[in-house]
VOSE-308649 format. One line per 8 residues: for each residue x, y, z of N, C-alpha, C. Coordinates in steps of 0.001 Angstrom, whole numbers. Layout:
# VOSE-308649
X,Y,Z,X,Y,Z,X,Y,Z | ...
***
This chain:
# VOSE-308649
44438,161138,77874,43296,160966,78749,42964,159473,78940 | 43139,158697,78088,42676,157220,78152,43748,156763,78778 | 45072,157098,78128,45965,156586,79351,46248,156806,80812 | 45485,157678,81492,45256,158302,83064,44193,157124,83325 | 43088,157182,82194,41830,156246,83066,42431,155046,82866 | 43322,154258,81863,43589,152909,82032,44278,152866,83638 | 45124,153611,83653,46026,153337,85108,45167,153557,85978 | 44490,154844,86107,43311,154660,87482,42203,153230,87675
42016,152488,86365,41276,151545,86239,42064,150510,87151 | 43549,150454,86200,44253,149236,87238,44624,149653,88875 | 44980,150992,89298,45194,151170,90747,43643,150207,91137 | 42739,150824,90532,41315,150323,91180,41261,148716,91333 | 41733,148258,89736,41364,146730,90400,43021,146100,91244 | 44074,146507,91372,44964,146185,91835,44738,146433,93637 | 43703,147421,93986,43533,148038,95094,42477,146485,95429 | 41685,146098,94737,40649,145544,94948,40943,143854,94795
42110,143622,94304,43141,142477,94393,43598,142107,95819 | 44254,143388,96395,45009,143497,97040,43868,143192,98702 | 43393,143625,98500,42674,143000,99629,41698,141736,99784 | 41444,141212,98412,41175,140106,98334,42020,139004,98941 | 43505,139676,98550,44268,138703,99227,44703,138594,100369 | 44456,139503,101243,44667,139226,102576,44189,140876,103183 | 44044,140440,104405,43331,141764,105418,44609,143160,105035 | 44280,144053,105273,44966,144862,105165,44777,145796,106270
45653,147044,107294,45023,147634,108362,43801,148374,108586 | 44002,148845,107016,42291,149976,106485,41562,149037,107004 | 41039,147696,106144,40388,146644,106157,39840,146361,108126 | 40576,145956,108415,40346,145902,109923,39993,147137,110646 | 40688,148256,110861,40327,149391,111450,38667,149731,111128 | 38971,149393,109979,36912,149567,109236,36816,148893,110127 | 36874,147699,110018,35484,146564,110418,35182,146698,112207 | 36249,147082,112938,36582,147535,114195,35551,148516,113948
35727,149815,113719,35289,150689,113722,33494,150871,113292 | 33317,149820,112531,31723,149390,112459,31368,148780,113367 | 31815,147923,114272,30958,147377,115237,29984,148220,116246 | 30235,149304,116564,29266,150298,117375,28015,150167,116618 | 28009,150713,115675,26657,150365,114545,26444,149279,113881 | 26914,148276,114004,26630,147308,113746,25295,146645,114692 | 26137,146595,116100,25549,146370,117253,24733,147520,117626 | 24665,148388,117180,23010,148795,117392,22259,148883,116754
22485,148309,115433,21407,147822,114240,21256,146517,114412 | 21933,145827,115414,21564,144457,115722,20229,144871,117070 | 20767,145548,117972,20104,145888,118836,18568,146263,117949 | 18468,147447,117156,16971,148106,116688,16504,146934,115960 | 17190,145640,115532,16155,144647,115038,16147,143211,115208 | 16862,143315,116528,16769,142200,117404,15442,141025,117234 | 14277,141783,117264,13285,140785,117238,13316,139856,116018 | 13443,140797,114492,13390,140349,113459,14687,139138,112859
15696,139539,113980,16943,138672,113600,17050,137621,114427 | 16092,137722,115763,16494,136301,116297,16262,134924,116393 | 15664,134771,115153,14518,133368,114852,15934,133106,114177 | 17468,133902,113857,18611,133288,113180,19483,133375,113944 | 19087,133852,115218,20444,133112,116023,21154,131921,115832 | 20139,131194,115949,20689,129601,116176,21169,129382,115097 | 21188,129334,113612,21752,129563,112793,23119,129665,112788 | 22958,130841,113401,24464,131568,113051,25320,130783,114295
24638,130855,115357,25461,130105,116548,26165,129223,115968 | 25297,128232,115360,25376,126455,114783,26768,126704,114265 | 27025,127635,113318,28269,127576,112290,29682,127237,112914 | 30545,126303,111814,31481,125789,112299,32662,126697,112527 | 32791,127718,111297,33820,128557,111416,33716,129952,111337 | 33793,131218,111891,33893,132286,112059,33171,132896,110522 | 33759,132698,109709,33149,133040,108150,32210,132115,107711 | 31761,131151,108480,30467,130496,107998,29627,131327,109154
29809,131565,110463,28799,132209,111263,28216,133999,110413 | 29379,134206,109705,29437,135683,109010,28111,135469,108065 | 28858,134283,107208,27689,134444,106140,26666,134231,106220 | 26307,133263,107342,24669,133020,107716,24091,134071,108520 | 25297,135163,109084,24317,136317,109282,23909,137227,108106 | 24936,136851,106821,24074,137506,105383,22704,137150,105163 | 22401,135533,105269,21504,134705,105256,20331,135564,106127 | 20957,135785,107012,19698,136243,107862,19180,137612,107497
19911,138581,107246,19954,139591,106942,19230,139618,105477 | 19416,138902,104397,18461,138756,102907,17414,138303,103409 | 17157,137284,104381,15966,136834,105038,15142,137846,105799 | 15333,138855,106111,14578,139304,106569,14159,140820,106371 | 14673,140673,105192,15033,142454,104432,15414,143693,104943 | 16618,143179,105204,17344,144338,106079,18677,144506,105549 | 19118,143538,104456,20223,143784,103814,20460,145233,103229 | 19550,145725,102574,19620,147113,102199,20286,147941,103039
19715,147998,104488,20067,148833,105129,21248,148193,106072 | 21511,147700,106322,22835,146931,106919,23968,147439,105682 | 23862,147244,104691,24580,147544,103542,25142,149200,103189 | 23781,150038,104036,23792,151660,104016,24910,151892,105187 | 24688,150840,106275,25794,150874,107057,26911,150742,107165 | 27227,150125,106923,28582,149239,106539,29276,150083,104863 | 28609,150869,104589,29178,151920,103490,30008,152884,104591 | 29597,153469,105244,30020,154474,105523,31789,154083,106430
31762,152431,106508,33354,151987,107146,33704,151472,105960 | 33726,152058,104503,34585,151690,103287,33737,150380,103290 | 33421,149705,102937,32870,148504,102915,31878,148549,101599 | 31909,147940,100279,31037,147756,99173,29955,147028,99521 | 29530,145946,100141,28750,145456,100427,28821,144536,101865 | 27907,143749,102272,27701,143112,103709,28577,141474,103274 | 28845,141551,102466,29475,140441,101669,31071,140110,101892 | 31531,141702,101724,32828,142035,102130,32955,142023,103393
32168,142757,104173,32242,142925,105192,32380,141753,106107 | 31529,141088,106060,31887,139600,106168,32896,138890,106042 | 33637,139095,104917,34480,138348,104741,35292,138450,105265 | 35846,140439,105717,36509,140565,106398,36449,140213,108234 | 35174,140394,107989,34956,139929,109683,35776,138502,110002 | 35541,137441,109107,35332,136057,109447,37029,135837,109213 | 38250,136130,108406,39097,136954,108348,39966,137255,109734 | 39304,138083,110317,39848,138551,111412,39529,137472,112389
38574,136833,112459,38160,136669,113895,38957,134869,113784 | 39369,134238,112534,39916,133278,112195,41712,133625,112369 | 41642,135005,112491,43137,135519,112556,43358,135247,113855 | 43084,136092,114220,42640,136450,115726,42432,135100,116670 | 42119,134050,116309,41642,132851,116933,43034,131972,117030 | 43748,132174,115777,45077,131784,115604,46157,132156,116599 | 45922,133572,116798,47095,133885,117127,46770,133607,118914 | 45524,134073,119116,45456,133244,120765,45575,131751,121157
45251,130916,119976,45672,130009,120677,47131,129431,120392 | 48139,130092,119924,49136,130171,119820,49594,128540,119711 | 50612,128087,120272,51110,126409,120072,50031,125604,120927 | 49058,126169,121172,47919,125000,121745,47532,124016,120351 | 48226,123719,119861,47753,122732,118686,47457,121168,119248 | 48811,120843,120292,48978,119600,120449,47887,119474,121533 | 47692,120416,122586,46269,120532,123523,45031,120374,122624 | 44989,121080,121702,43511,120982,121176,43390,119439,120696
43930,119126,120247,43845,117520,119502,43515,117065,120545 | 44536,116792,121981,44253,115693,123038,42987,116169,123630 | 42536,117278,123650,41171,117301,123903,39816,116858,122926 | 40024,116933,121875,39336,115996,120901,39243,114473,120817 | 40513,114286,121235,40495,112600,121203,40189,112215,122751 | 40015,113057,123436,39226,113107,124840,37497,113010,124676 | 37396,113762,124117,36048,113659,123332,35298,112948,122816 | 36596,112166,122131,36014,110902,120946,35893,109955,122089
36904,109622,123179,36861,108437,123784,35231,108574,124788 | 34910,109625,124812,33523,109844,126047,32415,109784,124904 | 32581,109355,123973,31613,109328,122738,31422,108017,122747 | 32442,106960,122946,32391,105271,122992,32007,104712,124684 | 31784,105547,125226,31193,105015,126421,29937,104989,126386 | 29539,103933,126783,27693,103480,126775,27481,103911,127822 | 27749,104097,128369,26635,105030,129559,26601,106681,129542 | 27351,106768,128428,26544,108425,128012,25128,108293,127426
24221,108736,127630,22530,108601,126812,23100,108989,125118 | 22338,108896,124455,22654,108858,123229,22204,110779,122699 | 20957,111016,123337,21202,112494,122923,22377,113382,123856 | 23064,113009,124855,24058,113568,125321,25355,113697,124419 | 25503,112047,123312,26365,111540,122566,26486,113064,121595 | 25138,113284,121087,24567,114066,119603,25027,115372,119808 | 24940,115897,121241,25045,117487,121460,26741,117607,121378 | 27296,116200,122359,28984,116495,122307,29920,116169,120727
28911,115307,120617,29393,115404,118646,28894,116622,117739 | 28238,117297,118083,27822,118755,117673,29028,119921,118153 | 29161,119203,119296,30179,120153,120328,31481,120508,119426 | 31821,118724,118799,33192,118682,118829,33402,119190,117432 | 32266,118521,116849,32487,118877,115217,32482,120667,115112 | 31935,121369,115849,31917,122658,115849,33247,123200,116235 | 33987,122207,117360,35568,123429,117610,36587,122421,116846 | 36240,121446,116455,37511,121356,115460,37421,122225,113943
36318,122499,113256,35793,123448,112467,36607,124738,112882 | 36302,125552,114119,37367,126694,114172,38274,126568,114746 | 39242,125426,115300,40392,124986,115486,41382,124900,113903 | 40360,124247,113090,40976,124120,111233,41184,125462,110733 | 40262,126371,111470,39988,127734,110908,41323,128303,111137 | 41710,128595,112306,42546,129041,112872,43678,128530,112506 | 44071,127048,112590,45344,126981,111957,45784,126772,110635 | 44378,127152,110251,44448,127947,108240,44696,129123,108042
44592,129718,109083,44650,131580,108604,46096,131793,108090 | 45864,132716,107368,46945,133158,106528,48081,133972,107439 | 49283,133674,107341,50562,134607,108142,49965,135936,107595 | 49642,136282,106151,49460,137570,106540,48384,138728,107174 | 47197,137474,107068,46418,138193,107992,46651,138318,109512 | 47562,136981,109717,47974,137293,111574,49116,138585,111809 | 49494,138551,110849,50834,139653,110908,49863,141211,111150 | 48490,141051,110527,48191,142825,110317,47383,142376,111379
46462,141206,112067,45627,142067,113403,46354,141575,114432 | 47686,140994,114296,48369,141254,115691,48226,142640,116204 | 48680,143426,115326,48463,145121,115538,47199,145495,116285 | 46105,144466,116157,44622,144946,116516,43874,144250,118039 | 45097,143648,118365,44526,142622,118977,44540,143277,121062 | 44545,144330,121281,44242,144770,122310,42529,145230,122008 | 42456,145824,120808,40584,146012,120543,40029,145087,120568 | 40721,144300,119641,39470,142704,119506,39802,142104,120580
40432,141871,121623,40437,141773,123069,39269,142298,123736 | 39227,143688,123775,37912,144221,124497,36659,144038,123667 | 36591,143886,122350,35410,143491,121906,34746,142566,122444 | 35427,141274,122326,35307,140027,122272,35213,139552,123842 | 35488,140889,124610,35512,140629,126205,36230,139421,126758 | 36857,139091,126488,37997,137574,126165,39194,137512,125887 | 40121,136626,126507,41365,136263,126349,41531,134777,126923 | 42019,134065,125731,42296,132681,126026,43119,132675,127336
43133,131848,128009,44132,131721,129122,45199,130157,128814 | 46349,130593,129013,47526,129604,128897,47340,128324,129198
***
């Protein structure tokens, strides 16, 4: 008997390894599959969550926008029940869930912008040079240095993601297409 529960112990934490280390299809299909209720528990407490929009907007990378919607969510005591939600798509807590969100959408960001690496840079250093011109006003300067520091943040994101998380939501990427109502263009 102890030897059944040691092995069910390790499937458990080997199961719980295993997705630590990278997305897995369960993993995504959940988190896909929560967004309907997600977004209408965003919808029923819209009022209470939107003093953290900007917040979450602000964030540099996909899993920093995630976690400051945790932020918002402990802020405004609704974690409980966001948490009741997000049970029912396999999900232990809004924590995970998150993680996996930020995960995907860093996957996902990767794989659309595909060899735009050498574009994204020359548009940054496009950036920098309209930053040294004096006849930009200086709060114009602040918003495009906000601008830039924000998409090189999920530009880093993206060409950090792990091969194996791009390998499992390539599979996903006609949904998170229509989610996201978006497709980079060439």
């Amino acid at each position: 008997m102890n030897k059944i529960l040691g092995i069910m112990f390790a499937l458990v934490c080997y199961s719980q390894v295993a997705v630590a280390d990278g997305l897995t299809s369960g993993s995504v299909q959940g988190w896909l599959d929560s967004q309907s209720a997600v977004e209408s528990f965003g919808k029923q407490y819209e009022g209470k969550l939107k003093p953290f929009d900007a917040d979450i907007e602000n964030q540099g990378t996909p899993m920093e926008a995630f976690q400051q919607g945790i932020v918002a969510l402990k802020g405004t005591g609704l974690y409980g029940q966001f948490e009741n939600i997000i049970d029912d798509y396999g999900f232990d807590s809004p924590e995970q869930w998150a993680e996996v969100g930020g995960r995907i959408m860093s996957a996902y960001l990767a794989i659309e912008m595909g060899d735009r690496g050498p574009e994204m840079e020359q548009m940054m250093q496009q950036m920098e040079t309209m930053m040294n011109n004096p006849n930009i006003p200086a709060e114009q300067k602040q918003m495009m240095q906000n601008s830039m520091k924000q998409s090189a943040a999920v530009f880093e994101s993206a060409k950090n993601a792990p091969e194996g998380d791009k390998r499992v939501v390539k599979s996903f990427l006609p949904q998170l297409k229509a989610m996201t109502g978006s497709e980079m263009q060439p």
